[in-house]
Every structure is written in C-alpha cells, then in structure tokens.
LUMDOLUM-941457 format. One record per residue (C-alpha): residue in three letters; residue number from 1; x, y, z. Coordinates in nm, 3 decimals. Layout:
% LUMDOLUM-941457
+-------+--------+---------+---------+---------+
: gutor : tortor :      px :      py :      pz :
+-------+--------+---------+---------+---------+
:   ALA :    NUM :       X :       Y :       Z :
...
+-------+--------+---------+---------+---------+
This chain:
% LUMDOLUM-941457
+-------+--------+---------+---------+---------+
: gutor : tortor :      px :      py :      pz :
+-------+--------+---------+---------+---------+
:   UNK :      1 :   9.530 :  10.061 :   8.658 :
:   UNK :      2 :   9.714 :   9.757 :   8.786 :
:   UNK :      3 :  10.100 :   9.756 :   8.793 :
:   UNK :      4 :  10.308 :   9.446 :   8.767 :
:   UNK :      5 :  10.680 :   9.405 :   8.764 :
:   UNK :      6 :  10.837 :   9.089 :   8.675 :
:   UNK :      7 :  11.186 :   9.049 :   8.860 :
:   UNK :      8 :  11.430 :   8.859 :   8.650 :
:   UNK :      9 :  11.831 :   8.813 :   8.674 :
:   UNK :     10 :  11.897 :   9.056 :   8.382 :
:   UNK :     11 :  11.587 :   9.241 :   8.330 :
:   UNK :     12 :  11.293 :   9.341 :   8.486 :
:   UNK :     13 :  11.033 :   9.405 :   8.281 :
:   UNK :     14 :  10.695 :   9.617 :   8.404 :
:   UNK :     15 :  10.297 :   9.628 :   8.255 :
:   UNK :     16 :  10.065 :   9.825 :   8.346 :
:   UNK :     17 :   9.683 :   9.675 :   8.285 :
:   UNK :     18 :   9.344 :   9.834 :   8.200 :
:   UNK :     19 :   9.158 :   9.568 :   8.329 :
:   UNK :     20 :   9.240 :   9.262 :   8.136 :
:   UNK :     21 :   9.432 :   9.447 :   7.891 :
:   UNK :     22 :   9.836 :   9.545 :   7.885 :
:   UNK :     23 :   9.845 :   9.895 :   7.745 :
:   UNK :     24 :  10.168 :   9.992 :   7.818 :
:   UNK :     25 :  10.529 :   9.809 :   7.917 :
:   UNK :     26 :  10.894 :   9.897 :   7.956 :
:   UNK :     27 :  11.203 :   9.704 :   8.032 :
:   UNK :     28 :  11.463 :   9.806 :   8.217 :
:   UNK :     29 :  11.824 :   9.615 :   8.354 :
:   UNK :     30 :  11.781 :   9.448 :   8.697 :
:   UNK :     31 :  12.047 :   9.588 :   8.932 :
:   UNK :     32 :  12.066 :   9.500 :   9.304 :
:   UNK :     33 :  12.229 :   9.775 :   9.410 :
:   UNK :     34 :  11.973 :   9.996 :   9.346 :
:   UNK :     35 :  11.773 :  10.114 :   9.621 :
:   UNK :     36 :  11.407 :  10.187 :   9.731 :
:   UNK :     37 :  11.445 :  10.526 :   9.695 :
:   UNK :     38 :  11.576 :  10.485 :   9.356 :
:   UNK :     39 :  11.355 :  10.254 :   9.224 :
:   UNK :     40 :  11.082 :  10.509 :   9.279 :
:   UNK :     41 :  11.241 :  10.744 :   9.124 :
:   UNK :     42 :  11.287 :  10.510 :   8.835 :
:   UNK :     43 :  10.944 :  10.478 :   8.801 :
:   UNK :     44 :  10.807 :  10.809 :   8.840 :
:   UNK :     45 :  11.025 :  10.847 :   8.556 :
:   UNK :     46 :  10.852 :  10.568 :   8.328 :
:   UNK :     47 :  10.446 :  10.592 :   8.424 :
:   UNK :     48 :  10.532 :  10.995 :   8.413 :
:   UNK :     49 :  10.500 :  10.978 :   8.040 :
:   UNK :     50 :  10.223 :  10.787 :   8.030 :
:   UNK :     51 :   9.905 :  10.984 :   7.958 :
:   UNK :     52 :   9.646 :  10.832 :   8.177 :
:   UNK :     53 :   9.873 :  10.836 :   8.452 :
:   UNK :     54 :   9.947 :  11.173 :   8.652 :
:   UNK :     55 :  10.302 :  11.309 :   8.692 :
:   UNK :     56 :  10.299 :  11.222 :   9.068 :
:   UNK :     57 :  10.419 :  10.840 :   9.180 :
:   UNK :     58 :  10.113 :  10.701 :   9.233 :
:   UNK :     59 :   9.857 :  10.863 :   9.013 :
:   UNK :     60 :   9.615 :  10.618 :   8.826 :
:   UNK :     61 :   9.787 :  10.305 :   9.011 :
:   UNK :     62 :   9.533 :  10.108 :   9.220 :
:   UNK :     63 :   9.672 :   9.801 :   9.264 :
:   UNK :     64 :  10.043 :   9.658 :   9.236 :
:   UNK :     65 :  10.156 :   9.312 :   9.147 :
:   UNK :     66 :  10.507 :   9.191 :   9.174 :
:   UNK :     67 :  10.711 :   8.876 :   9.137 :
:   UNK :     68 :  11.088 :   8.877 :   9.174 :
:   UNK :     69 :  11.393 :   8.584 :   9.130 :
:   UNK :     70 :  11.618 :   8.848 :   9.305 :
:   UNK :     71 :  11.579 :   8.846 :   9.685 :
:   UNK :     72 :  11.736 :   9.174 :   9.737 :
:   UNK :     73 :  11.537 :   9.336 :   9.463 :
:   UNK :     74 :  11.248 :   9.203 :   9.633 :
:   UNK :     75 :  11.340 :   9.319 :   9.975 :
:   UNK :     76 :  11.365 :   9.680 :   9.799 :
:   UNK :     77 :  11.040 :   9.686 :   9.627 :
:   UNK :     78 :  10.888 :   9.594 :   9.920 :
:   UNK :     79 :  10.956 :   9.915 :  10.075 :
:   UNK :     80 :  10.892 :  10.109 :   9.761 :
:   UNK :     81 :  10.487 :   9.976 :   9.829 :
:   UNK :     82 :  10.556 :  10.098 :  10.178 :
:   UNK :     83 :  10.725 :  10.387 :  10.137 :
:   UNK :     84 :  10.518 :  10.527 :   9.797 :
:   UNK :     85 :  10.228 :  10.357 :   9.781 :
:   UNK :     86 :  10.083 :  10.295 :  10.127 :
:   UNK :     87 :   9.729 :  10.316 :   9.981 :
:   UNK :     88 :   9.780 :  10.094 :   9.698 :
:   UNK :     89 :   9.712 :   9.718 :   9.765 :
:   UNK :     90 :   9.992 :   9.545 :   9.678 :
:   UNK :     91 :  10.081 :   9.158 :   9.646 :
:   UNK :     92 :  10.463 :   8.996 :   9.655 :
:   UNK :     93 :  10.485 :   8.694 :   9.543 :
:   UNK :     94 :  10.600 :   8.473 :   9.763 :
:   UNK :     95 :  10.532 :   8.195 :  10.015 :
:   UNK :     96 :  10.191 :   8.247 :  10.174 :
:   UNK :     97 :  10.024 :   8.407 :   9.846 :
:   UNK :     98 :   9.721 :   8.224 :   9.641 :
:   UNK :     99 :   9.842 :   8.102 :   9.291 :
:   UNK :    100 :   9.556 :   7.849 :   9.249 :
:   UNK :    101 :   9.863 :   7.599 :   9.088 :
:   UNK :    102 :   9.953 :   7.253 :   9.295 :
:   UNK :    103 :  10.319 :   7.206 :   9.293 :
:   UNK :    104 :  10.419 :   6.865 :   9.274 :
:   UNK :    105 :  10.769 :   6.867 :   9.372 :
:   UNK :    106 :  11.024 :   6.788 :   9.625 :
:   UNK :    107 :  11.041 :   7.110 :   9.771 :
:   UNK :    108 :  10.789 :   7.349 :   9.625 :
:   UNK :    109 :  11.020 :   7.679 :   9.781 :
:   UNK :    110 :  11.257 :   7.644 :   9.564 :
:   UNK :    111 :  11.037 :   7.667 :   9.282 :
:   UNK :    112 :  11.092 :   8.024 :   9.095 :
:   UNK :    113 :  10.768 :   8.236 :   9.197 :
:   UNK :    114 :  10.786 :   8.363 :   8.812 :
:   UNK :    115 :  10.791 :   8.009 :   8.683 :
:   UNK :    116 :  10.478 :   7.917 :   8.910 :
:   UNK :    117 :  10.307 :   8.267 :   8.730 :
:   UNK :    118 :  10.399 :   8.138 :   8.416 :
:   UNK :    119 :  10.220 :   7.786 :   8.468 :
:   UNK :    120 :   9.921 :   7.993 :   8.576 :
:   UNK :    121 :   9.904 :   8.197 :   8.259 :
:   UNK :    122 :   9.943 :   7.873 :   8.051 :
:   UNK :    123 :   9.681 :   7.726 :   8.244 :
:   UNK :    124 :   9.402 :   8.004 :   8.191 :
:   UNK :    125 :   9.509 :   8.126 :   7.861 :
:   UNK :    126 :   9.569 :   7.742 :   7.707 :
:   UNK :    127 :   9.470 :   7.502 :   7.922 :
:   UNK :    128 :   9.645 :   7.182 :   8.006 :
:   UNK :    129 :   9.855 :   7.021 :   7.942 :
:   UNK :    130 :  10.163 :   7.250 :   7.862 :
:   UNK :    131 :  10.510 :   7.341 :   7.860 :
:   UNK :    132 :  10.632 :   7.708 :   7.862 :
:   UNK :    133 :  10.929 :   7.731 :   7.753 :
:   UNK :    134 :  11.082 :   8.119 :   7.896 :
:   UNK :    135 :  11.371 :   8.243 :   7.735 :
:   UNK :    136 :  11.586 :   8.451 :   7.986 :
:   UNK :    137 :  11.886 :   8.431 :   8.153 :
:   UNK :    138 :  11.818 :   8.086 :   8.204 :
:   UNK :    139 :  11.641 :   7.920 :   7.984 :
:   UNK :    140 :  11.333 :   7.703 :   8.149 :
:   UNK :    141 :  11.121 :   7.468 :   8.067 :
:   UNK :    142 :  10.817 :   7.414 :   8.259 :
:   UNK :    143 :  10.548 :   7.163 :   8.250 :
:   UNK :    144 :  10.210 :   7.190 :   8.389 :
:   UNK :    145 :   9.922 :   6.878 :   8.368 :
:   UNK :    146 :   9.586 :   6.894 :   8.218 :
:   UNK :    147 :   9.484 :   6.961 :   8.593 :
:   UNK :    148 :   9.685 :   7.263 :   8.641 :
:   UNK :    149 :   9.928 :   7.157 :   8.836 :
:   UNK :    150 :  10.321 :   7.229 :   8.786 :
:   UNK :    151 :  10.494 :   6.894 :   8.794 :
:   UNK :    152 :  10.825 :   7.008 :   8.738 :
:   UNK :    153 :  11.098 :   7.188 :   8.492 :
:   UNK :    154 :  11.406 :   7.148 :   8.339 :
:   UNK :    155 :  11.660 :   7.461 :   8.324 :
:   UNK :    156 :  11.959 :   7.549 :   8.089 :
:   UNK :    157 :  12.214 :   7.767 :   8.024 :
:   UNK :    158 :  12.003 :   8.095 :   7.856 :
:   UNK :    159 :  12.102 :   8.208 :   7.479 :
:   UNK :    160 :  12.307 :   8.486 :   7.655 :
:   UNK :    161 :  12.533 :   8.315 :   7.931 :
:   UNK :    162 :  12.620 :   8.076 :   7.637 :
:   UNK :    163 :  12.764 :   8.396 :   7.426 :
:   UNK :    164 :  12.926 :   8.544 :   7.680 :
:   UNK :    165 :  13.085 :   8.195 :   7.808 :
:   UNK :    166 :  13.221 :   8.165 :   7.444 :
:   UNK :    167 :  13.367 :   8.505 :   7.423 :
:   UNK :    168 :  13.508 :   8.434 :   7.782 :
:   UNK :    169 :  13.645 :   8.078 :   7.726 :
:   UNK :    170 :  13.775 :   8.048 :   7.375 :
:   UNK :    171 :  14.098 :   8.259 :   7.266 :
:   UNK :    172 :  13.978 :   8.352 :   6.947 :
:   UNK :    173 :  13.660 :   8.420 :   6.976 :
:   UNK :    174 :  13.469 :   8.735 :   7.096 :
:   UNK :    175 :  13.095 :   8.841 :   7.217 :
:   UNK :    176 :  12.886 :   8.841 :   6.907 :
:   UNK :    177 :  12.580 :   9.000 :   6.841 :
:   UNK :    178 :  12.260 :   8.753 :   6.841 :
:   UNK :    179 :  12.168 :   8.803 :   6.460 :
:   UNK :    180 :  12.027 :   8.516 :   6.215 :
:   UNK :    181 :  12.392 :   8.403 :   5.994 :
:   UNK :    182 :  12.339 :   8.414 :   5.655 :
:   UNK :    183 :  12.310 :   7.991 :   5.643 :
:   UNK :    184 :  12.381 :   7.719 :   5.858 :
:   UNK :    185 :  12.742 :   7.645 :   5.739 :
:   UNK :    186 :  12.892 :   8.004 :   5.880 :
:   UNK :    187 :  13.129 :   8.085 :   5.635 :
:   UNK :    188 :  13.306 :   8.322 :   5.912 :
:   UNK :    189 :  13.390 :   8.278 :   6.283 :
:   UNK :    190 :  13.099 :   8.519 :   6.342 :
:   UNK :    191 :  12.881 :   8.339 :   6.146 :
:   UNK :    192 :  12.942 :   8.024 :   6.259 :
:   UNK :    193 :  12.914 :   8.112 :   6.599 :
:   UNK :    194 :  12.545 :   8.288 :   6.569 :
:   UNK :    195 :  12.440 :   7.933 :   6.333 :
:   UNK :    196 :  12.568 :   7.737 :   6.679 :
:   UNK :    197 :  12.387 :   7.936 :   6.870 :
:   UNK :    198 :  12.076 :   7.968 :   6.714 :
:   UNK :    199 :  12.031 :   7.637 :   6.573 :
:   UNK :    200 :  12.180 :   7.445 :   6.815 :
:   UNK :    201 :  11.907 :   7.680 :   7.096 :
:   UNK :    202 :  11.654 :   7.527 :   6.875 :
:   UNK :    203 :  11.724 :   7.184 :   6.890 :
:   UNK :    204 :  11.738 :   7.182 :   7.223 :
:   UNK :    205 :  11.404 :   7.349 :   7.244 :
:   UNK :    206 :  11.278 :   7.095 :   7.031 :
:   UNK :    207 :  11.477 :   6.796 :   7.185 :
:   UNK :    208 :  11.348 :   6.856 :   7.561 :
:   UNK :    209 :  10.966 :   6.968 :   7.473 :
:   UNK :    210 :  10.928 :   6.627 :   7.263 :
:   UNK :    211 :  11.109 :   6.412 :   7.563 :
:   UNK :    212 :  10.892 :   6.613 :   7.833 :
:   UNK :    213 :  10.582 :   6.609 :   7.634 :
:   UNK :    214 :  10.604 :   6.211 :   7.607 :
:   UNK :    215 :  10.614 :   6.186 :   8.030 :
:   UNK :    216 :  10.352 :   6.475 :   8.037 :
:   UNK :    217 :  10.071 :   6.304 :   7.808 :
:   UNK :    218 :   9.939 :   5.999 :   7.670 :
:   UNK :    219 :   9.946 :   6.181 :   7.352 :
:   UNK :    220 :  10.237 :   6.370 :   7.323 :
:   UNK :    221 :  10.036 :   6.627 :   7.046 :
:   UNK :    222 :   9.797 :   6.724 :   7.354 :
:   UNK :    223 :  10.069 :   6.935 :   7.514 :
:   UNK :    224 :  10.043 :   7.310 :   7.445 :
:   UNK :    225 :  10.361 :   7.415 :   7.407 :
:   UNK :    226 :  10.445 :   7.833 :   7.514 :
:   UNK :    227 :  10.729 :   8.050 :   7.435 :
:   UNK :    228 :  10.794 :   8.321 :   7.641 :
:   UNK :    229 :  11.066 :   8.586 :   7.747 :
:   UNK :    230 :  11.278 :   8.840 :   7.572 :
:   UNK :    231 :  11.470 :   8.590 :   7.366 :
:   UNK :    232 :  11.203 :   8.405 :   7.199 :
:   UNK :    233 :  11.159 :   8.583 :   6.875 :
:   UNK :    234 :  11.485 :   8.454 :   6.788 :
:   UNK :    235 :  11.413 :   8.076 :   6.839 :
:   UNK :    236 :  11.062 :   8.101 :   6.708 :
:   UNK :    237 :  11.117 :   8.049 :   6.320 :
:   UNK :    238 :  11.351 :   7.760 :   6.396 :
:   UNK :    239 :  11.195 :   7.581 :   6.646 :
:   UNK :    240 :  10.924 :   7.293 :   6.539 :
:   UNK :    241 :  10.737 :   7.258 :   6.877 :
:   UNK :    242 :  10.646 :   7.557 :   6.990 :
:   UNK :    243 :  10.278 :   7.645 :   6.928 :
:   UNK :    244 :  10.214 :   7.995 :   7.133 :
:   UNK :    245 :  10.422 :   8.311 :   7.203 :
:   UNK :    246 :  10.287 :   8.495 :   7.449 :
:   UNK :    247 :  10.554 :   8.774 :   7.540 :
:   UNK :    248 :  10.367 :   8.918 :   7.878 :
:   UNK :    249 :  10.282 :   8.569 :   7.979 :
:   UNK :    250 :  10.431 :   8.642 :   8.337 :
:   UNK :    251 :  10.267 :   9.037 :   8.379 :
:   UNK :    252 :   9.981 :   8.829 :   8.289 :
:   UNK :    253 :  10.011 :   8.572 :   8.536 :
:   UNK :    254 :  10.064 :   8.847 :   8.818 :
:   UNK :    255 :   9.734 :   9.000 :   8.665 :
:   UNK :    256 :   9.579 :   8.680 :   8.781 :
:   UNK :    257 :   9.778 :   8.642 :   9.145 :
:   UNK :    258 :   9.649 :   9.000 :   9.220 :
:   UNK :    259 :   9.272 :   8.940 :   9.120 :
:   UNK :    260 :   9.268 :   8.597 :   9.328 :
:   UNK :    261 :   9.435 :   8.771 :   9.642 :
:   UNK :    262 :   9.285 :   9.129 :   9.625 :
:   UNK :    263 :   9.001 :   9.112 :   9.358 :
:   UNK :    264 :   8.955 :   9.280 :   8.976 :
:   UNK :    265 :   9.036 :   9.630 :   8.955 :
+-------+--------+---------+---------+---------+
C-alpha cells in the first residue's frame, strides 16, 4: 500500500493506493502547530480502521508519498517518516525530487510542489495541453503545454477567503454557508450573497480558462481543461469550460512522483 498526503493551507487530505487504485481517503484540517508525535498519532488513528491495514502505525504501508504548501508541516512529517517509518521509503516533495514536468518560469522554487503534481496528473491522465483549475484556499489555475511542461498559473482569492472577507468587511453581512440560492436574483441578503459567490466563481473560471487557453493553443478547444480540489463540485454545474473532475488528481500525482523516484509498489 502506498500512502500519500497532500499538504494544503486548510486541509490536508490523505490516499492510500492499491497499486494504481485509491481505495481509501480522509481529510483532515491542516494545523501547524501540531507536532510529529501527534501527527502519528493522528494517523494510527485513521489507517487503524482500515481493514487491510494492521492496528500498528505502519502495518500494510510500503511506501509514503508526500507533498506539502506548509513548510512547517513539512518539516514535521519529515520526522514522522523518521521517527515511524524508518523502513518505509518515503519521498518529500521538494527541490531535488524527479517530477518528469519542465517548468518554464522565472523562478521554478517558487512554484507550489502540489501545483507541479497536479500538471503531472493532467499530463498522464489527459494529455496536453491543459489547465487544472484546483479549488482550495486559493484558487489556481495552471497551464501545462502539449509537451508537458508547466508554463505558468494564475492564482485567486479561493471560494472561502472570499466568504469570510465578506462576513469580515461588510457591517451587515455575516459568514454564510456555501449552498446553491434558490435563483440568481437572491431575493435575501443570504441569497444574494451565495448567487455572488457562486456565479460570479464561475465566471471567473470561465473568463481566465478561455483567456489562458487562447495563449496556450492554436486552437483554443485543444486545451483539456481539469477541476480539482474540495470546492469544485460547487462550480461544476455552472461553469462552461471545464471538461474533467478529477478529485484525487494531486494523491494521484504523488502516486506518480513516488513510482519515478522509488519504483511501483
């Protein structure tokens, strides 16, 4: 069984993978105060229930996989391979590790490491070129040629950060729950303020994959165009450009990373 974890701002989501297949995931809140020592405790907790695993940390895993936009959270996971799985090959990544993806940009460190696992996913499950589109607590766009290669992104405030900025920022209005209104004309402040959201999330989606699809191909309708991250079901319906949802796109992109560094499990 290979392990992945996917480090994000808010969440970190975890799959674990019978060969090429996901058969189980969880997702948890990304805190970076939590330590090594309680990180494996956290996951004891979650593989424990699993029934091919055994009820000791480590059971069943043979290989670990992890990608992480938290520094700190990396630093601690780290030492959770150390620390609890000495004998388990492991691969962080980071600077130094084989992705197989060109990055064609000013400074290619400051590129996310999940937004370079992303453009490898795209790239073996779709082919090139495409944009995946990942919505989190940002939300990115990121383009990738018909030769693999990630060009370059655009990123903007995520679904989220825009709610809570509204409930922050204007005096009568409040954190809402992210729910489809009953039209586009809100006939309540509630209402009106999940239509703005969602509708207004959708034409950007659709605004910035049309402009980025026109520098990214001759023909514009050659682009593949992925949604990905916990937010997407709620765009999806709305949005006119998007052609693919694949939710594990990342776990499966550190599948990948882990086969070309280590080998197939």
């Amino acid at each position: 069984m290979l392990l992945t974890i996917d480090v994000g701002n808010t969440h970190t989501v975890l799959g674990l993978f019978d060969g090429e297949e996901i058969v189980e995931h969880w997702r948890i809140s990304t805190d970076a105060r939590r330590t090594a020592d309680e990180l494996a405790v956290l996951l004891q907790g979650l593989m424990g229930m699993h029934p091919l695993l055994g009820e000791e940390l480590g059971d069943g895993i043979e290989g670990i996989s992890i990608c992480s936009t938290v520094p700190s959270v990396l630093h601690e996971l780290r030492e959770v391979t150390r620390r609890y799985y000495g004998d388990v090959p492991a691969v962080l990544v980071e600077p130094g590790v084989k992705t197989g993806v060109p990055i064609l940009m000013d400074n290619p460190k400051e590129v996310g490491a999940d937004r370079i696992i992303n453009a490898l996913a795209a790239v073996e499950l779709y082919g090139g070129p495409a944009v995946v589109v990942d919505f989190g607590t940002a939300t990115t766009f990121d383009a990738v040629s018909v030769r693999g290669e990630y060009v370059g992104g655009v990123i903007a405030p995520g679904i989220e950060i825009s709610v809570d900025a509204l409930g922050v920022k204007g005096a009568q209005l409040r954190k809402i729950e992210l729910a489809r209104p009953r039209s586009v004309i809100g006939k309540n402040t509630v209402e009106a303020m999940q239509s703005g959201i969602l509708y207004g999330f959708a034409g950007q989606v659709d605004g910035v994959v049309q402009r980025m699809a026109r520098e990214l191909a001759d023909d514009p309708d050659d682009v593949t165009v992925i949604a990905t991250g916990g937010l997407a079901p709620m765009v999806l319906g709305e949005s006119s450009v998007i052609d693919e949802h694949e939710p594990w796109l990342t776990l499966i992109g550190l599948r990948l990373v882990y086969e070309r560094n280590v080998g197939r499990l």
